[in-house]
VEXTOR-356150 format. One record per atom (N, C-alpha, C): x, y, z; residue in one letter. Coordinates in steps of 0.001 Angstrom, whole numbers, plus 500000, padded with zeros to 6 digits. Atoms other than C-alpha are relative to their C-alpha. Layout:
VEXTOR-356150
XYZA
...
//
This chain:
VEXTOR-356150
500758499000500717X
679606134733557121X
500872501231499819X
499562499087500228X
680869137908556029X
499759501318500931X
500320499251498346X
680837141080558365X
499080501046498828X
501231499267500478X
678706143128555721X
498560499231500427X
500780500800499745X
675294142884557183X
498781500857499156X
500711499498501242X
673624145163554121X
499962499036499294X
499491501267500866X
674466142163551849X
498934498754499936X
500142501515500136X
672813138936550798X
500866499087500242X
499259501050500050X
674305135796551438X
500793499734498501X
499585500416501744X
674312135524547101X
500602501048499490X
499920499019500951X
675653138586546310X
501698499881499679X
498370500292500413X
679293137321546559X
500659498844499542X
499792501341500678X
679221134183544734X
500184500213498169X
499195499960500979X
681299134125542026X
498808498779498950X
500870500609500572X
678990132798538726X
500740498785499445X
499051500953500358X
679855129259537407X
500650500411498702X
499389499014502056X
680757130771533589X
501649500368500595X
498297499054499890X
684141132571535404X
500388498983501232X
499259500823499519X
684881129315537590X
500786499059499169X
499404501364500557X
685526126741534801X
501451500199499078X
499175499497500917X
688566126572532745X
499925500563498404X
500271500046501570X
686825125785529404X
501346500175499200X
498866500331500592X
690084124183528224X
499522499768498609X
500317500144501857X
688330123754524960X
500637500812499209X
498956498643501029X
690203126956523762X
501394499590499934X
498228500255500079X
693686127519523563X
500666500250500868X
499894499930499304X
695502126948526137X
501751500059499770X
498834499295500327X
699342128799526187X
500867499273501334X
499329500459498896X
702124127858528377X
499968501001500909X
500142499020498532X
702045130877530469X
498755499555500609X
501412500295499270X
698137129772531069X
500948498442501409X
499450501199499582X
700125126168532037X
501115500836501974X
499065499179498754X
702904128271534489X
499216500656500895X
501137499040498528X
699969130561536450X
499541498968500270X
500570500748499318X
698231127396536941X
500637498830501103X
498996501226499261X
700780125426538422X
500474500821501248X
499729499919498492X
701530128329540950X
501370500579499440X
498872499561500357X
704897129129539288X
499844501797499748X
499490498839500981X
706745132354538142X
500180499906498689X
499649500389501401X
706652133058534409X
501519500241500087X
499143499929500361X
709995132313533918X
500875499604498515X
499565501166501795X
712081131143530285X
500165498531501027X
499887501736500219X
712990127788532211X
498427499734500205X
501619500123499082X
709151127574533864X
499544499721498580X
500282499896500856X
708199128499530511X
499955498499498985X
499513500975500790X
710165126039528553X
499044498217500826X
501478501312499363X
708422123356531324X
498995499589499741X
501267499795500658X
705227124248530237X
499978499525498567X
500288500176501559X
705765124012526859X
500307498647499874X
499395501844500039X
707081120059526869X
498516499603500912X
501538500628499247X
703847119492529494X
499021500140498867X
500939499867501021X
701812121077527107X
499985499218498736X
499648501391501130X
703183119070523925X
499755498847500501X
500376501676499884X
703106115671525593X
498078499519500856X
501616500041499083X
699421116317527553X
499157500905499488X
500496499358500570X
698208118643525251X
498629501070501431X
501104499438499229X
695125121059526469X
499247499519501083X
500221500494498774X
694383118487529303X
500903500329500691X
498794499919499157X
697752119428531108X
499368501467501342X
500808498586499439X
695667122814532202X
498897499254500927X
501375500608499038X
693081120529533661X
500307499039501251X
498671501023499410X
695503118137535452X
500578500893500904X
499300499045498555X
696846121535537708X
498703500488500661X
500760498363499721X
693529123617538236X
499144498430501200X
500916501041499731X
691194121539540952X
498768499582499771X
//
C-alpha cells in the first residue's frame, strides 16, 4: 500500500486510455527506440527504422508488454 493514508486505494491508478499503445496511429522510429529501452541514437535510429519497415506498426507492439 502506499504510505499516504488521506488517499483512496483508486486515486493512483493510472486510467486504461494512457496505458495502451493504440498503435493504430503512427508510429515513428524514435517511438520504436524509447520502447525498446534504447538511447535515441543515428545508429539506434537507423535500427528502428529497418524494424519498422519490415514489421511495420506491429514492431511497437512486439517491445511494449
Amino acid at each position: 500500500m502506499n504510505d499516504r493514508s488521506d488517499s483512496s486505494p483508486h486515486e493512483a491508478v493510472t486510467p486504461d486510455a494512457l496505458l495502451h499503445t493504440g498503435s493504430g496511429g503512427d508510429v515513428s522510429a524514435e517511438d520504436i527506440v524509447l520502447a525498446s529501452g534504447r538511447d535515441v541514437t543515428p545508429e539506434n535510429l537507423a535500427w528502428a527504422e529497418r524494424k519498422l519497415a519490415a514489421e511495420g506498426p506491429a514492431a511497437l507492439d512486439k517491445l511494449l508488454p
